[in-house]
Every structure is written in C-alpha cells, then in structure tokens.
Rosetta silent file (secondary structure, phi, psi, omega in degrees, C-alpha in Angstrom):
SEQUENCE: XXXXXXXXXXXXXXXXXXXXXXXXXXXXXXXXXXXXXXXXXXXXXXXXXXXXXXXXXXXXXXXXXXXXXXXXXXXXXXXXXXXXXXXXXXXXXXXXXXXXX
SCORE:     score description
SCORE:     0.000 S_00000001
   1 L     0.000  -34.852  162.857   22.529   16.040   14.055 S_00000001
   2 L    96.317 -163.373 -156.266   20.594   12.526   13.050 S_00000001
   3 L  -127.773  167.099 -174.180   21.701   10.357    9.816 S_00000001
   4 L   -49.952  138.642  125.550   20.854   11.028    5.943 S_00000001
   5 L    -6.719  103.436 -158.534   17.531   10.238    5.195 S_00000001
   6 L  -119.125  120.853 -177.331   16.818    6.646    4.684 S_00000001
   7 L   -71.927  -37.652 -171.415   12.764    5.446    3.345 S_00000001
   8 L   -89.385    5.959 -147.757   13.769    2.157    5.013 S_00000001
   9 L   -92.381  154.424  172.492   15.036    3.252    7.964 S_00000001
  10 L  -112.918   31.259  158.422   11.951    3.259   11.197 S_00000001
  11 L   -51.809  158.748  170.980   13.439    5.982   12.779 S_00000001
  12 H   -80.559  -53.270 -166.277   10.869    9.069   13.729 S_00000001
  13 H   -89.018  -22.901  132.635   12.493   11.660   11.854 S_00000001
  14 H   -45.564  -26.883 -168.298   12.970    9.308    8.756 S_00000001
  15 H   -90.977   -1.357 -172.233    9.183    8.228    9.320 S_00000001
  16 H   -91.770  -77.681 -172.772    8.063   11.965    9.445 S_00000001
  17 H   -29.190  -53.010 -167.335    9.975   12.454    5.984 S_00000001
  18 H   -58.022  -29.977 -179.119    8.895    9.486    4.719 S_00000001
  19 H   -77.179  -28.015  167.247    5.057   10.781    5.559 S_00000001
  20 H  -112.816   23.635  152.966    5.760   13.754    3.632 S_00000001
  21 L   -62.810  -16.172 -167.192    7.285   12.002    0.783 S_00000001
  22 L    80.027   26.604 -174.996    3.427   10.700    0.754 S_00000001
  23 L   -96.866  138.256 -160.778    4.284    7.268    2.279 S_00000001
  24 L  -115.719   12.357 -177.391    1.660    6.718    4.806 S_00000001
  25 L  -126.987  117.082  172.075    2.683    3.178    6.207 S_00000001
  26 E  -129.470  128.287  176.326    6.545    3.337    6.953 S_00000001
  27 L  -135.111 -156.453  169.527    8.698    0.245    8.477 S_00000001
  28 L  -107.353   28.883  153.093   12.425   -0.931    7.627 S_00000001
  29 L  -131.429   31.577  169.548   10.133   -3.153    5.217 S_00000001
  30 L   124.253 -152.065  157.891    8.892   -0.361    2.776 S_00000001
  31 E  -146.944 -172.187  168.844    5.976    1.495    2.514 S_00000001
  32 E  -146.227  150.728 -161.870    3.282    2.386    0.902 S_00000001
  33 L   -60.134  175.137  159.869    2.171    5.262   -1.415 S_00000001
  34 L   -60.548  142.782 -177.139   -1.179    7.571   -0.207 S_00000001
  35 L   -76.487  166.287  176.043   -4.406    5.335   -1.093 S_00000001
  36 E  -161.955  159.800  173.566   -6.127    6.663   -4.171 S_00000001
  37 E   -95.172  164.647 -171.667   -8.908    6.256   -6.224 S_00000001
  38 E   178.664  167.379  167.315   -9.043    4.968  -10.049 S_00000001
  39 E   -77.598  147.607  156.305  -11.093    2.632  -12.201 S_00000001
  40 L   -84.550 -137.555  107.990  -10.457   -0.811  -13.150 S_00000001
  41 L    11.110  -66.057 -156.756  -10.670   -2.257  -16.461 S_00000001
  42 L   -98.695   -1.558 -178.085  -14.335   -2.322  -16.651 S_00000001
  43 L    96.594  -19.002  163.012  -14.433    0.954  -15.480 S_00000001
  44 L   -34.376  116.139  165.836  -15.612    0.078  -11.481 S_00000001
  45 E   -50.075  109.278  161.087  -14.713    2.753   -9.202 S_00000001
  46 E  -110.686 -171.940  176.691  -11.285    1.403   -6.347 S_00000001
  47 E  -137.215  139.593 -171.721   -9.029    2.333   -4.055 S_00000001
  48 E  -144.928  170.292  175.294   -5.701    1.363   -4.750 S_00000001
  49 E  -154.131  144.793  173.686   -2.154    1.700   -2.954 S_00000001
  50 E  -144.588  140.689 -165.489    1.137    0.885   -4.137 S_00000001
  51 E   -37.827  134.832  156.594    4.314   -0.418   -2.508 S_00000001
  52 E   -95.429  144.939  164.117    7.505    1.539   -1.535 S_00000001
  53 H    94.579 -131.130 -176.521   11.085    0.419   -0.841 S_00000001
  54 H  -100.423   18.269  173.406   11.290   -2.755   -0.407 S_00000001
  55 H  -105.084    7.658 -179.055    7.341   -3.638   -0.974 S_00000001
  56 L   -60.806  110.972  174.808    7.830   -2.170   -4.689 S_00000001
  57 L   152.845  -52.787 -176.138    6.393   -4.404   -6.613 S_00000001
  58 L  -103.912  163.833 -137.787    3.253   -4.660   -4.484 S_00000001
  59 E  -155.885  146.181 -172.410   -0.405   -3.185   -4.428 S_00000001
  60 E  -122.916  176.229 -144.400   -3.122   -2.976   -1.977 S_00000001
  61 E  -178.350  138.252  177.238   -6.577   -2.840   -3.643 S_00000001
  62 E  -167.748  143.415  176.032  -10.599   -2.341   -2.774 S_00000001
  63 E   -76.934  124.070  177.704  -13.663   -1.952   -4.632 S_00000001
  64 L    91.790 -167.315  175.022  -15.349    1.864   -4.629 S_00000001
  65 L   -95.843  168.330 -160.689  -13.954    4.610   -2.763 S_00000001
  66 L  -149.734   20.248  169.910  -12.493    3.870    0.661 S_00000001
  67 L   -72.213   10.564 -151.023  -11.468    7.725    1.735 S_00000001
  68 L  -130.170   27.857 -164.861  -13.667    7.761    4.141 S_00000001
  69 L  -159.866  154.157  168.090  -11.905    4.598    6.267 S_00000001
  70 L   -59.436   58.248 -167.838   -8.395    3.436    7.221 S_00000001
  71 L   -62.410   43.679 -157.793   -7.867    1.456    3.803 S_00000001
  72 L  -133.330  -26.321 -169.657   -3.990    0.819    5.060 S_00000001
  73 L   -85.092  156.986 -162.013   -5.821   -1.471    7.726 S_00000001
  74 H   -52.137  -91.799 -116.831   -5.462   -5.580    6.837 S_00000001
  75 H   -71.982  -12.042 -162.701   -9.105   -5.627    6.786 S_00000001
  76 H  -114.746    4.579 -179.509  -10.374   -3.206    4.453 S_00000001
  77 L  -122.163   92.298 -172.214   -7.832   -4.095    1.420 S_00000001
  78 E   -64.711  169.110 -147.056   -6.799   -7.377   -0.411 S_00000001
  79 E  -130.913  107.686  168.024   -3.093   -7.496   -1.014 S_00000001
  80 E   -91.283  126.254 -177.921   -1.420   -8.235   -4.208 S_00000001
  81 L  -142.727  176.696 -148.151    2.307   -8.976   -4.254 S_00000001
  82 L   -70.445  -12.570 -159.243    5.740   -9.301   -5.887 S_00000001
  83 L   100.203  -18.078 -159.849    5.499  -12.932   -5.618 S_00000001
  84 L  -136.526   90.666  147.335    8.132  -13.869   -3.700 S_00000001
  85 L   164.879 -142.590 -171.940    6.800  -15.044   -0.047 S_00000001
  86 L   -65.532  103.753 -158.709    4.240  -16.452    1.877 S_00000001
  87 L    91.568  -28.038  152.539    1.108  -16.615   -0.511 S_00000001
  88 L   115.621   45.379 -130.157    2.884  -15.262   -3.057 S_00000001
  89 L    21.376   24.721  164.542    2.258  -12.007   -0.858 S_00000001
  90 L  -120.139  165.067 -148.080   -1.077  -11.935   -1.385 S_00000001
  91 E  -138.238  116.144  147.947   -4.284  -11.846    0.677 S_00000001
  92 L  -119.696  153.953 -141.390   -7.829  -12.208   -0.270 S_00000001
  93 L  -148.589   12.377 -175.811   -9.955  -10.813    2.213 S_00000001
  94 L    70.294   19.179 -155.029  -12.952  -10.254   -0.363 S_00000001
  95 L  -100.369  -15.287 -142.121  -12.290   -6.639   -0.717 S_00000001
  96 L  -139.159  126.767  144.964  -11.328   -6.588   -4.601 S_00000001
  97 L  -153.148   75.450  174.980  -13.976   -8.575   -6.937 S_00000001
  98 L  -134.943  176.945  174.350  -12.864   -6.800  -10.582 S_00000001
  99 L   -14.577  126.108 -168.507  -10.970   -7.830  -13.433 S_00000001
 100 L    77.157    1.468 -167.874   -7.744  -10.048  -12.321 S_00000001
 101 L   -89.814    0.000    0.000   -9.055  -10.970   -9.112 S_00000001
C-alpha cells in the first residue's frame, strides 16, 4: 500500500510525486522548484530555481535563458543559500554576474 506522501522522503513513488508537484531535484534534503526564467533588477534576462523542503530558503541562479541545458547541474548555476553551512551555502561558479552578486 506504500506510506503518505512525504517531499522529503527519497523513496520512488514519493520522488515521482514530488516530480509532479514540479520539484525536479528530489533527496531527503529538499528540492528544488522547475528552473524558470525572469529578469533581474536591471532588467537582464536569468534562470532562476528555488529551494524546497528543507533547501527553502535557497536559490539557484544563471545569467540568460538556460532551457535549453541541465541548469540543475553544479556547473551551469551559482548557488545562493539560507546561510547556515558550508560557505554560507553558496557557490560561485561565475554563472550569475547581476545585481547582488
């Protein structure tokens, strides 16, 4: 019969909900929304993503649009976080160069 639905849980039939919930990264340490595009500030065309769960708080981020690539992979997104770890969770990787970076 399986267990309740859990977003943090890494089960397969929680991570298949969780994919159509729209989270497209699922662990037992969040997720993360579908990437999308938006403006910054200055008006500069990103890609942006933003934490689920227990990654709420945090945002993954790239200059232009990025559908047309894996932006979920480390390499194509700098990583803005809640503050509270290693880095203060956040990664620059050169991916982001707008307003705040």
């Amino acid at each position: 019969m399986g267990h309740r639905f859990d977003r943090t849980c890494s089960c397969k039939g929680c991570g298949r909900k969780a994919k159509a919930a729209g989270l497209t990264h699922f662990s037992e340490r969040g997720g993360w929304s579908v990437p999308m595009g938006g403006g910054d500030a200055d008006g500069n065309e990103i890609t942006v993503s933003f934490g689920e769960g227990r990654r709420e708080g945090e945002t993954l981020i790239g200059d232009g649009d990025r559908s047309e690539m894996n932006f979920l992979d480390s390499d194509n997104h700098d990583h803005y976080g809640s503050g509270h770890g290693p880095n203060d969770n956040g990664t620059d990787r050169g991916q982001y160069s707008g307003p705040g970076h």
